[in-house]
C-alpha positions as CSV (number, residue, x, y, z in Angstrom):
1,X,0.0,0.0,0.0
2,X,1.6,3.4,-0.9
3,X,-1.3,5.7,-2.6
4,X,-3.8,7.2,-0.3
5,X,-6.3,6.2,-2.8
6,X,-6.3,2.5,-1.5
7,X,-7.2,4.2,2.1
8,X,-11.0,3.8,2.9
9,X,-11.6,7.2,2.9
10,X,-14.1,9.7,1.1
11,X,-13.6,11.0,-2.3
12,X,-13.6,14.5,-1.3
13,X,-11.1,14.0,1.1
14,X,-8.8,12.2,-1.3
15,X,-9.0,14.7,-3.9
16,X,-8.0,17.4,-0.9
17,X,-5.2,15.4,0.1
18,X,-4.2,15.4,-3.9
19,X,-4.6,19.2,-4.3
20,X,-2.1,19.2,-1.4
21,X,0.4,17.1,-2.9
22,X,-0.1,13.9,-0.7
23,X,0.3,11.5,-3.3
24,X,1.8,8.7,-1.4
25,X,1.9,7.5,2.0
26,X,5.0,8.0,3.9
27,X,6.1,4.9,5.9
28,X,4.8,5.9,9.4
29,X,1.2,6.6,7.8
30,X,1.4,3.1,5.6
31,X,1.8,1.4,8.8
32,X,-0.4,3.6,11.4
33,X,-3.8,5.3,9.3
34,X,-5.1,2.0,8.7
35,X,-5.1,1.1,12.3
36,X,-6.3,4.3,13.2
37,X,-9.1,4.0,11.0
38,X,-9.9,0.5,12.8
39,X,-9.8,2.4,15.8
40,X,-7.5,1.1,18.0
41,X,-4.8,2.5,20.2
42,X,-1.3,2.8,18.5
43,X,2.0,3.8,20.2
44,X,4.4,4.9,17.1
45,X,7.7,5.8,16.8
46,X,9.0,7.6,13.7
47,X,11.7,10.6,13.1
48,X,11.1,14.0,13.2
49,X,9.3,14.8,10.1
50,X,8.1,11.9,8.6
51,X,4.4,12.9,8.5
52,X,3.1,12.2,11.5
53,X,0.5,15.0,11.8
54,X,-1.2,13.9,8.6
55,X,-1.3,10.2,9.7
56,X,-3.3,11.3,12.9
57,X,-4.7,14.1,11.1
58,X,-6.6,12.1,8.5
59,X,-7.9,9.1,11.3
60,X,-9.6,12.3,13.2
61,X,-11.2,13.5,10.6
62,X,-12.3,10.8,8.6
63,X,-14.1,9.7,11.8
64,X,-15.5,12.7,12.4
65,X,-19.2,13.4,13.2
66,X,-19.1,17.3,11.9
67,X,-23.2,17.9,12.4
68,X,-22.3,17.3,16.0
69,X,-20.8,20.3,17.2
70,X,-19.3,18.9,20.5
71,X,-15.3,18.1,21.2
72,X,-14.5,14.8,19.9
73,X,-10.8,14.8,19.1
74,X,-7.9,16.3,21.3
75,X,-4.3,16.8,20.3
76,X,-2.0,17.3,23.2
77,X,1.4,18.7,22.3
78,X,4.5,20.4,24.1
79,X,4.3,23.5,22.9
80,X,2.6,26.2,21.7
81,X,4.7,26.6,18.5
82,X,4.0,22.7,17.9
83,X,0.2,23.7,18.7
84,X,-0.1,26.4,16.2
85,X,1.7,24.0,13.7
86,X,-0.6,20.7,14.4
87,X,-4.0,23.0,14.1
88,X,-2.5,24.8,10.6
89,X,-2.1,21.1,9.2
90,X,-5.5,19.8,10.4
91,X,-7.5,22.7,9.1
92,X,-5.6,22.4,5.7
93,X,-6.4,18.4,5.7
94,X,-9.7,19.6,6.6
95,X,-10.5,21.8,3.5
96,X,-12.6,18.8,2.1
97,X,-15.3,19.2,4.3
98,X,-17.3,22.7,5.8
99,X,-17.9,23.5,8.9
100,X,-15.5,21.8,10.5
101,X,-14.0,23.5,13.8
102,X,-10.6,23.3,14.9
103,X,-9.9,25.4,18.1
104,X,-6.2,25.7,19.4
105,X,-6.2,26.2,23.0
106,X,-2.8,27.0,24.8
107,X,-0.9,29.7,27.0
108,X,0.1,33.0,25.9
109,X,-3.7,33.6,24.9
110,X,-6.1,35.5,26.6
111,X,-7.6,32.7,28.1
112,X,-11.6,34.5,28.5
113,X,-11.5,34.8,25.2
114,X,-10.5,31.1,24.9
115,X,-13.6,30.0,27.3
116,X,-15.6,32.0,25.3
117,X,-15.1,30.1,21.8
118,X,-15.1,26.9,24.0
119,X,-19.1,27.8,24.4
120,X,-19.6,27.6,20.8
121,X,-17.7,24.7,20.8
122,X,-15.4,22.9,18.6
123,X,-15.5,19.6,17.0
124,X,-11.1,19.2,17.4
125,X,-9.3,21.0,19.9
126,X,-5.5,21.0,19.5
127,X,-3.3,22.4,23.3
128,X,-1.0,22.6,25.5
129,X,-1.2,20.5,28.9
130,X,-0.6,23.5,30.9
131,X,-3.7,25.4,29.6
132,X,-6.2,22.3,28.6
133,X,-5.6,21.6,32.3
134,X,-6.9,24.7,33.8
135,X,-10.1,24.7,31.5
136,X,-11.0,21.2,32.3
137,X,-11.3,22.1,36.4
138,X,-12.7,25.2,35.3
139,X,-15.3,23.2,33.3
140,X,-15.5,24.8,30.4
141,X,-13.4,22.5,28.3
142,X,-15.8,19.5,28.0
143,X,-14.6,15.7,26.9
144,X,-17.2,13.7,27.8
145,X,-17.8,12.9,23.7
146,X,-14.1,12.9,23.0
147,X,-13.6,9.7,20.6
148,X,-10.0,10.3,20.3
149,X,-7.1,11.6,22.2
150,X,-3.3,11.8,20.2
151,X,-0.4,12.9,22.6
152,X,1.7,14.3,19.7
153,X,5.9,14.4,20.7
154,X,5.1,12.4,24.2
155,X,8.8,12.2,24.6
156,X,9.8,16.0,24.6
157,X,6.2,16.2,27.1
158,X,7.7,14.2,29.6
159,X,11.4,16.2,29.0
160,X,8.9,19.2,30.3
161,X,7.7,17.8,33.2
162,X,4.0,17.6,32.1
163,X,3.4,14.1,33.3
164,X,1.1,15.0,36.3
165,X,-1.3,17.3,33.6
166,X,-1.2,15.1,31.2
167,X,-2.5,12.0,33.6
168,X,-5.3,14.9,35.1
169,X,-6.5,15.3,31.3
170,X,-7.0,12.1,30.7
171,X,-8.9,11.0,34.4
172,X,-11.9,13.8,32.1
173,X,-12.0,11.2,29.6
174,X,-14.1,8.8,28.9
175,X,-12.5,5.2,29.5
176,X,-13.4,3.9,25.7
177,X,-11.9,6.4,24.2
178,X,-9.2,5.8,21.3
179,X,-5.8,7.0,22.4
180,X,-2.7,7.3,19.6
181,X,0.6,8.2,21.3
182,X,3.4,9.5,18.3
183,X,7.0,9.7,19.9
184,X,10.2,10.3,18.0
185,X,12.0,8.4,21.1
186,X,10.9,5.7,23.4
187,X,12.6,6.3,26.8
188,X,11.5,3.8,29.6
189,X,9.2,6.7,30.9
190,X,7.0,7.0,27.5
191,X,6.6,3.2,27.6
192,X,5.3,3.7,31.1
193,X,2.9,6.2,30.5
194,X,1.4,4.2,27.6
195,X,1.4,1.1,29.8
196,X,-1.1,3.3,32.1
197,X,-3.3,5.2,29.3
198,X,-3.1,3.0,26.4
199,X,-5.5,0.1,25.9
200,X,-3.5,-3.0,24.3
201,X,-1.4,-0.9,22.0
202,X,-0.1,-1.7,18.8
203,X,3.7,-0.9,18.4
204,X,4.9,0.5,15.4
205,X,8.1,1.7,14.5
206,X,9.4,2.8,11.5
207,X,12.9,4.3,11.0
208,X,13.5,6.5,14.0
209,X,17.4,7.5,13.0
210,X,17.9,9.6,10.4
211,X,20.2,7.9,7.6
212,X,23.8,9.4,7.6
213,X,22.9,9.1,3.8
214,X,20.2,11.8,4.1
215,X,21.8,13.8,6.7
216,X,25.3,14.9,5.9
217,X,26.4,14.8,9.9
218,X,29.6,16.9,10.9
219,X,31.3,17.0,14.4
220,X,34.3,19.6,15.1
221,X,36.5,20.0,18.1
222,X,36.5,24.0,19.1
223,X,37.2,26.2,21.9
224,X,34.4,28.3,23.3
225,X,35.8,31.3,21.6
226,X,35.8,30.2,17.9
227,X,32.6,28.9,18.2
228,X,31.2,32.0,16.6
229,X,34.0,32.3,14.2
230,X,33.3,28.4,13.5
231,X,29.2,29.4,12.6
232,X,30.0,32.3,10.0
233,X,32.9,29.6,8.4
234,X,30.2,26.8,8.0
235,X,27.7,29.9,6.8
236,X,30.1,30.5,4.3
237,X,31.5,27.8,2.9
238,X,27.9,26.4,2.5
239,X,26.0,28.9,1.9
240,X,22.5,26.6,3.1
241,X,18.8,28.5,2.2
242,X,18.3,28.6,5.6
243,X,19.8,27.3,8.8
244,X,18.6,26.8,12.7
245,X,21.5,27.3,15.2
246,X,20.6,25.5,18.4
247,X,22.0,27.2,21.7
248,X,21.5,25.0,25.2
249,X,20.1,28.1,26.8
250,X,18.1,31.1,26.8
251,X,20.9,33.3,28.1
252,X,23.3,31.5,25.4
253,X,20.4,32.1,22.7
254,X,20.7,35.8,23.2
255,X,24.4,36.3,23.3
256,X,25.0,33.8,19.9
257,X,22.7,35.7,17.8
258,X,23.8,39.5,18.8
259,X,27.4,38.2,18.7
260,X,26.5,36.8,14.8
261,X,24.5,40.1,14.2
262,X,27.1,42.5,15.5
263,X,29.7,40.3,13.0
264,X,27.6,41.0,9.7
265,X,25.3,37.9,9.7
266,X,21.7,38.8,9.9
267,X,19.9,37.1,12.1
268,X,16.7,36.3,14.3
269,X,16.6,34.6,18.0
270,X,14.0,32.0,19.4
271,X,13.7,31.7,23.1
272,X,11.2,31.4,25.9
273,X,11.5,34.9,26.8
274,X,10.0,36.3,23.8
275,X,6.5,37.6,24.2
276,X,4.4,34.7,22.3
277,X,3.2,37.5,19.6
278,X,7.0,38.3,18.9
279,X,7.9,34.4,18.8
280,X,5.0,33.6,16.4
281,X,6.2,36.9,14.3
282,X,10.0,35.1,14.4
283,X,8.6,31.7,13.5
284,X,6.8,33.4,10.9
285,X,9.7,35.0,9.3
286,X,11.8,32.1,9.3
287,X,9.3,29.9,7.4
288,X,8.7,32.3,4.4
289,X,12.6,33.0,3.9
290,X,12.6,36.3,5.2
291,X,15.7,35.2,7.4
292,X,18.1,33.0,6.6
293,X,19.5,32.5,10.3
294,X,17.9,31.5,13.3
295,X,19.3,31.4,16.3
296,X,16.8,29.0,18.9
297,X,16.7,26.8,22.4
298,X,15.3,23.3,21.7
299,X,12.3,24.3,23.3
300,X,11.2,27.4,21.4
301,X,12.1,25.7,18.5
302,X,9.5,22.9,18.6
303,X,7.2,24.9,16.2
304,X,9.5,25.0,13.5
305,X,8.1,23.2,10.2
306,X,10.6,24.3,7.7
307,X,10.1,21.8,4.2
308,X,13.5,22.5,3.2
309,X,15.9,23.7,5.7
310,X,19.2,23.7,4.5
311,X,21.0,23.3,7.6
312,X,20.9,22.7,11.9
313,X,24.3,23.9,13.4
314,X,24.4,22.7,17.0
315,X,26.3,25.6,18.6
316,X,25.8,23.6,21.9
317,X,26.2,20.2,21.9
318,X,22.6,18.6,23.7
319,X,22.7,17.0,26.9
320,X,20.4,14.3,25.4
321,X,21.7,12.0,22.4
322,X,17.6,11.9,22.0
323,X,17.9,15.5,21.9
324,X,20.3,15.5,18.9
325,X,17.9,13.1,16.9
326,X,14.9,16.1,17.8
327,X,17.5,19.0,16.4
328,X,18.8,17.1,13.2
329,X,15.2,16.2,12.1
330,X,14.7,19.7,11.2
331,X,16.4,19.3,8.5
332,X,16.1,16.4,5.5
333,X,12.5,16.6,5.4
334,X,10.5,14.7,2.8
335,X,13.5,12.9,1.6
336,X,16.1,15.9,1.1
337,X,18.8,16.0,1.6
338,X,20.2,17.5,4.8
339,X,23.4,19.2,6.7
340,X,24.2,19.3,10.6
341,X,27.4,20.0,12.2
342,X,28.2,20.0,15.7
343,X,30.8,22.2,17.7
344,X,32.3,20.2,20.3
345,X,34.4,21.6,23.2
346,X,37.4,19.3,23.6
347,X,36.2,17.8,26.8
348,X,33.0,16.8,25.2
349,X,34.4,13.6,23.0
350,X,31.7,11.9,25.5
351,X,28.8,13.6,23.9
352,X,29.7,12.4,20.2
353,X,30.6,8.5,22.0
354,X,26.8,8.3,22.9
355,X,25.7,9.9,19.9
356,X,27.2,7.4,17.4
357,X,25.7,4.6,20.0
358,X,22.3,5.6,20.0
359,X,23.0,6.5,16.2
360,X,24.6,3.2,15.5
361,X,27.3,5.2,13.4
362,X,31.2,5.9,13.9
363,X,31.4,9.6,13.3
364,X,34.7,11.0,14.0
365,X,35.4,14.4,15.1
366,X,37.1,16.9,12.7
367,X,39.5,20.3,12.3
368,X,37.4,22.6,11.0
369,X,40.1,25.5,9.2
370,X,38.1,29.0,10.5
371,X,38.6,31.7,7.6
372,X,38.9,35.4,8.4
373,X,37.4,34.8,12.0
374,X,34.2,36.5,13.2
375,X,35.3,40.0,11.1
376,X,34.1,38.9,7.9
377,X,32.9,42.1,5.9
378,X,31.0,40.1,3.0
379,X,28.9,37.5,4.7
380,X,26.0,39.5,4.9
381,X,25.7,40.5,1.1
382,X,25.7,36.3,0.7
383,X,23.5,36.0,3.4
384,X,20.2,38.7,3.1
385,X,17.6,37.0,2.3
386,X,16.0,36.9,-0.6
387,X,12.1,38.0,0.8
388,X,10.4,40.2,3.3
389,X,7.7,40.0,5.6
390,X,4.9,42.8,6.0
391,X,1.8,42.3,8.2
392,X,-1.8,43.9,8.8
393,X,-3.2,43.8,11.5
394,X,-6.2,41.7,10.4
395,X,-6.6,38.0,10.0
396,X,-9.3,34.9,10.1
397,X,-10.8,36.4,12.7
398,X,-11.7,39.7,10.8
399,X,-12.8,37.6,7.5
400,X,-9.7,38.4,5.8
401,X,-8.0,35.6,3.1
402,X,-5.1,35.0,2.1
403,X,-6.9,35.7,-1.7
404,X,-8.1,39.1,-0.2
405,X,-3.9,40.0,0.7
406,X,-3.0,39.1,-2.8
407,X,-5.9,40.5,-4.6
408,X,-5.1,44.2,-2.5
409,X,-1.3,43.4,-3.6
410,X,-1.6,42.7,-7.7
411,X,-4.2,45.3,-8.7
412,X,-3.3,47.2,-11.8
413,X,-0.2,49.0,-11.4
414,X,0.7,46.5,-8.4
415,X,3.4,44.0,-8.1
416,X,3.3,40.7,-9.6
417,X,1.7,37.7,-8.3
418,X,5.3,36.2,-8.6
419,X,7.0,38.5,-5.8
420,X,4.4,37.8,-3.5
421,X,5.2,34.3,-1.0
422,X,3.9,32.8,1.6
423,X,0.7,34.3,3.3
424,X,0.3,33.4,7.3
425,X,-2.8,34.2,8.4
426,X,-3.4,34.0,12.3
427,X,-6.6,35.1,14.2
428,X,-6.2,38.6,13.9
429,X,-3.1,39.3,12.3
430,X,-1.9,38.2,8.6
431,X,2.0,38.1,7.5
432,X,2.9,38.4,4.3
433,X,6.6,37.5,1.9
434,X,7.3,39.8,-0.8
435,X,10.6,40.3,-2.4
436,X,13.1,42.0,-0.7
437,X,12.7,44.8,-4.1
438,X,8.8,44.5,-4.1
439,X,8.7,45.4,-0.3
440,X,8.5,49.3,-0.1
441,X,5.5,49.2,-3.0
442,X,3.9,46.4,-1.5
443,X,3.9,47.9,1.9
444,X,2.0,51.7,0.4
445,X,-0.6,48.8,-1.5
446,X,-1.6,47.7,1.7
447,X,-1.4,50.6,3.9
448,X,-3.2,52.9,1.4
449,X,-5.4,50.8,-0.3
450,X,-8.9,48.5,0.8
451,X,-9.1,45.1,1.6
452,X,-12.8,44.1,1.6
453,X,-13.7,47.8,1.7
454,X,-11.7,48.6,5.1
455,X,-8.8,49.9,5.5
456,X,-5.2,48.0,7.7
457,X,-2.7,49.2,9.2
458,X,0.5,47.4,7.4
459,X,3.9,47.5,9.0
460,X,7.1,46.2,7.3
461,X,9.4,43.4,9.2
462,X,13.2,43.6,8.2
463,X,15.7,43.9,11.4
């Protein structure tokens, strides 16, 4: 079985999943939809990447009962990035069939205004423990028809410490429910917690390493002051569309990426500081090439869905050899091809010993020759990205479409449908790429001109 077409699903969900390009199945949705669809619990294991959300995705809403507007689906996942990124993916899956709801529930969010969508209800409803929590003692987050319960990334959830919530949000469930638990890693813990949730799960694993074949892996030996020095050498030399350097801390987030800015490399930084309107803003940017550099903790970066990120630099080496599978991923999405490299401190020969263990590869650590040091004068010309981002300040909320942005931006005497990129429209906010040469025309179109017969306020995005 590889096309979806031999899946028992409806036509017009087929010819959705065709207008979105999923033509065949990826191995971890071979080997899981169909058991979803039978409806029993699954605990599978697959790499980063490998199309997990669909799998889930399409077993939710193929079983969906959309005239009854009352929660029967919940996706539990880690983050609030990996929230907004789940819900995006489901309502595009879902384009075959109105009326569907998909609420996303999480921190950082008014949470009134949260309660008050919950009275309307919602037919999917995609969070974070923290928040789901709180709503469910509350009682306005309601699962007594909940069919189906996925705990998307169990593995980094239990790195978090959300055991406790997540055991509370499942004690408001009812017992037959189906429950699908998707996990890049398999620590003794995540077998413990299915062991306790999980009726008689099927196992499934599929390849959980990425192939050295795929990923071209690179491990240097340098001191902590040529690390930066070390970043702009691999930026050059490589010159990747995009890449995501990985810091072990908040603190180190925000020194690596001023330290790159400051030597000519532009730059953005991901950390759990960041207000969460500034961190979906950065998120943003990153995904529709308006920055070529991002600069993250593993924990902010749990959002990112990048189809072709050229490169992850670990600037830090990760506690976790698990943790190294989680950053790598990002990259070689798809079946791409992919680049990571690794900047060791001498003393941690350790780290790259229990990588190539869990691994099960022999990787060797390397000189890396550092040219012109972190003074390079020319590194920005080669890396400025290609687009820009503007925004309004209106988005699903206020009826506005991605075909209304494009329509205000291509008028007569506009710019070309072919400078305009990626359109991210949020609740009440909508960014959109233009070329980096489009950008100051595009950004009077919007600011001077109607979109359905109102006017926005439209701000450019280019530090």
């Amino acid at each position: 079985m590889n096309s979806f077409a031999e899946l028992p699903l409806t036509k017009e969900m087929l010819k959705n999943l065709a207008a979105l390009e999923y033509n065949t199945m990826t191995p971890i949705q071979e080997e899981s939809i169909p058991l979803i669809l039978e409806g029993g619990d699954i605990f599978a294991q697959a790499k980063t990447g490998s199309g997990k959300t669909a799998a889930f995705g399409i077993g939710l809403l193929h079983s969906l009962n959309v005239e009854r507007f009352r929660v029967q689906s919940l996706v539990i996942c880690p983050t609030r990035e990996l929230a907004e990124q789940v819900s995006d993916e489901l309502r595009r899956i879902a384009r075959f069939q109105h009326n569907i709801k998909i609420l996303k529930i999480t921190g950082g969010m008014p949470q009134y205004k949260q309660e008050h969508s919950l009275k309307h209800q919602a037919h999917i409803v995609v969070g974070t423990p923290g928040r789901l929590a709180r709503l469910l003692k509350r009682g306005s987050l309601d699962l007594e028809e909940v069919k189906t319960i996925v705990l998307d990334e169990a593995d980094r959830m239990l790195d978090m410490g959300f055991i406790d919530q997540i055991n509370e949000i499942f004690s408001y469930a009812p017992d037959d429910r189906q429950t699908l638990c998707f996990s890049a890693t398999f620590p003794e813990e995540i077998k413990d917690l299915g062991r306790k949730i999980l009726n008689n799960p099927i196992e499934i694993t599929v390849e959980s390493h990425h192939s050295a074949g795929v990923i071209e892996q690179h491990f240097y030996k340098l001191s902590h002051d040529d690390k930066c020095a070390g970043v702009i050498t691999l930026l050059k030399e490589h010159n990747p569309a995009s890449a995501l350097i990985f810091c072990n801390t908040k603190e180190g987030c925000r020194k690596v990426s001023n330290e790159l800015f400051r030597a000519g490399v532009p730059c953005l930084a991901l950390h759990g500081d960041l207000e969460q309107k500034d961190r979906n803003e950065v998120l943003v940017r990153f995904a529709n090439g308006s920055s070529r550099v991002l600069v993250a903790t593993d924990v902010a970066a749990r959002g990112i869905d990048i189809d072709e990120l050229g490169a992850v630099i670990n600037y830090d080496m990760p506690f976790e050899t698990e943790t190294y599978v989680h950053r790598i991923g990002r990259t070689a999405r798809a079946g791409k091809e992919g680049m990571a490299f690794s900047l060791m401190k001498p003393s941690e020969g350790f780290r790259l010993e229990g990588i190539n263990e869990f691994t099960h590869n022999s990787f060797k650590s390397e000189k890396l020759e550092i040219e012109g040091g972190s003074s390079n004068s020319d590194l920005y010309l080669d890396l400025e990205s290609a687009m820009v981002t503007l925004s309004i300040n209106g988005g699903r909320k206020n009826k506005v479409s991605p075909g209304d942005i494009l329509g205000a931006l291509t008028v007569p005497d506009g710019i070309p449908g072919s400078d305009v990129g990626k359109i991210d429209r949020q609740d009440f906010i909508t960014f959109v790429a233009v070329k980096r040469e489009a950008a100051d025309k595009a950004l009077s179109l919007l600011s001077k001109g109607n979109i359905k017969g109102r006017q926005f306020k439209a701000m450019l995005h280019d530090r």
